[in-house]
C-alpha positions in Angstrom: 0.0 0.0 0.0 1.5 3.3 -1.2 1.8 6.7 1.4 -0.8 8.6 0.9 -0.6 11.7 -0.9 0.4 14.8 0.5 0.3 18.8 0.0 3.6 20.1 -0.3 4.3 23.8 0.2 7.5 24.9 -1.1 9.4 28.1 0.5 8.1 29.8 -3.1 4.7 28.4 -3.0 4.2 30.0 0.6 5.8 33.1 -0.8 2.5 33.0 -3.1 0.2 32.2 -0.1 0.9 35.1 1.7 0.9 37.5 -1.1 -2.5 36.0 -2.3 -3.9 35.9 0.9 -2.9 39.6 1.6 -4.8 40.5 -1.5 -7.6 38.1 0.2 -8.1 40.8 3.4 -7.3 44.1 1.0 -9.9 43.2 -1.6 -12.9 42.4 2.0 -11.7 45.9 3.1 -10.6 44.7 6.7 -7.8 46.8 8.0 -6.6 45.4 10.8 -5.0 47.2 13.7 -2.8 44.2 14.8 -1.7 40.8 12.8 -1.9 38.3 15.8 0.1 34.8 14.9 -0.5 31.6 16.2 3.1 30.0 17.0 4.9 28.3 15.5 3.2 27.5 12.4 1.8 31.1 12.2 4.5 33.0 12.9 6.0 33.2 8.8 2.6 33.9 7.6 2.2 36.8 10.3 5.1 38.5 9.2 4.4 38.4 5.7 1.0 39.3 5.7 2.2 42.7 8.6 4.7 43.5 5.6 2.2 43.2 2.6 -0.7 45.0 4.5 1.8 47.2 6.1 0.6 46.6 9.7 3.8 46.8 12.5 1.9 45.8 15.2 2.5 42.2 15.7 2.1 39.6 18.1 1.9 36.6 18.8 0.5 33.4 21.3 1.6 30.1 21.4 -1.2 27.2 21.7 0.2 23.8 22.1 -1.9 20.9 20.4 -0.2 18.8 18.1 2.1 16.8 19.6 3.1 14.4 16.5 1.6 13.8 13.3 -2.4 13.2 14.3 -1.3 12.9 17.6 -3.1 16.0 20.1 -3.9 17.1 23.3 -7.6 16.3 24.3 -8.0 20.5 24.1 -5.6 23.4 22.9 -3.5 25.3 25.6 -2.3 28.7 25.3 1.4 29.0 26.8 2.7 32.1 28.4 3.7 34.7 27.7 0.2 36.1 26.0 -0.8 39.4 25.0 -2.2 41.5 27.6 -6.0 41.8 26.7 -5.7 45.4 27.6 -2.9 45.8 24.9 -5.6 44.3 22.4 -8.9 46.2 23.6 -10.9 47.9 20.6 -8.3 46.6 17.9 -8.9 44.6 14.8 -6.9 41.9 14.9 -6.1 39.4 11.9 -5.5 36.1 13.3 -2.6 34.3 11.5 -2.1 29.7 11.2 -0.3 27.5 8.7 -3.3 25.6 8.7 -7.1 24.9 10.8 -7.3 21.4 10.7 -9.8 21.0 13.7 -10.2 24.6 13.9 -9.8 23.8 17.9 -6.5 26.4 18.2 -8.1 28.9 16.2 -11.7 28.6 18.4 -8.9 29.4 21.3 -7.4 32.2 20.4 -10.8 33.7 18.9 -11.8 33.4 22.6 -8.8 34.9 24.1 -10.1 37.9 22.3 -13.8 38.1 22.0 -14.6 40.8 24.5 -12.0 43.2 23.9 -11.0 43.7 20.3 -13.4 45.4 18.1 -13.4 42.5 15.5 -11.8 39.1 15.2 -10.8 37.5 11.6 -8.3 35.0 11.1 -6.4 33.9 8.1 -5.0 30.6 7.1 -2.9 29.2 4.4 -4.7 25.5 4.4 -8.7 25.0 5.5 -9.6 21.0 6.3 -12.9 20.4 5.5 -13.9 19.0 8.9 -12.5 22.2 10.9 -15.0 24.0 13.6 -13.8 27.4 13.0 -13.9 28.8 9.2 -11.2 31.3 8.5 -12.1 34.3 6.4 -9.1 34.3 4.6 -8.1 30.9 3.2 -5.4 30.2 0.3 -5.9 26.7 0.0 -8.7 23.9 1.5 -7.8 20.0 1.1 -7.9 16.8 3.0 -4.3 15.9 3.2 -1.7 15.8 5.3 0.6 19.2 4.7 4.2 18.9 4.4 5.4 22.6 5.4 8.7 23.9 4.5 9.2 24.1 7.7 8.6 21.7 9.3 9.3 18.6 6.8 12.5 17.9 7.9 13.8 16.8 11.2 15.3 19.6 13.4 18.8 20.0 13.3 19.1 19.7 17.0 17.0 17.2 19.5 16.0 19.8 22.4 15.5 16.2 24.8 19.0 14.5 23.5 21.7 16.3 21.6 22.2 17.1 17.6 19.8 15.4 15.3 21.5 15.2 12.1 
């Protein structure tokens, strides 16, 4: 039985993404305030969409749940350090992922800020069909497995264990 097959974004391919994406929010009319990226995955796409819609305010949260390949935690958790909900009050924020699979880290963060920004959209370079949160910006929707640039080859380094490769 042969692997199944796979998305593969390339570095120039995500390069695309962001660009088209950008274009995505511009064309709605959404000018958002803040460009709020969901680490790790949604930290590239952050910057690139703060640089083509020439917002400087980012930020960032970090939400663990994937812990392997279709291996999660039973529910999203948002690590510390987080933005101060104070810092985000009345703001439109643009949220930024590589991808909503469930849609359970997005529905997270989307809660962090109901109740203090003015408006909430998020924007993601892959959509599964089975995901509980819809982004409003989406470059791409399919039902494979994605093989980021990023993150399809081992780390150089083992954190838990010395070098890697």
């Amino acid at each position: 039985m042969s692997a199944p097959e796979r998305e593969v974004l390339s570095y120039d391919l995500f390069g695309v993404a962001v660009r088209e994406i950008a274009q995505q929010v511009v064309d709605s009319g959404y000018e958002p305030d803040l460009v709020l990226s969901i680490a790790r995955g949604g930290l590239g796409l952050g910057m690139g969409l703060g640089y083509a819609l020439d917002v400087k305010n980012l930020s960032a949260v970090n939400v663990e749940f994937y812990t392997g390949v279709g291996e999660t935690l039973d529910v999203p958790m948002m690590l510390p350090p987080t933005p101060a909900a104070v810092d985000l009050t009345g703001l439109k924020v643009l949220i930024a992922d590589d991808v909503a699979d469930s849609g359970k880290t997005l529905e997270v963060v989307q809660a962090f800020c109901a109740g203090h920004v003015a408006e909430a959209r998020s924007a993601v370079i892959y959509e599964k069909p089975w995901t509980v949160i819809h982004a409003e910006y989406v470059w791409r929707r399919t039902e494979r497995w994605i093989d980021f640039p990023w993150s399809s080859t081992p780390p150089l380094v083992n954190r838990h264990g010395g070098m890697a490769h």
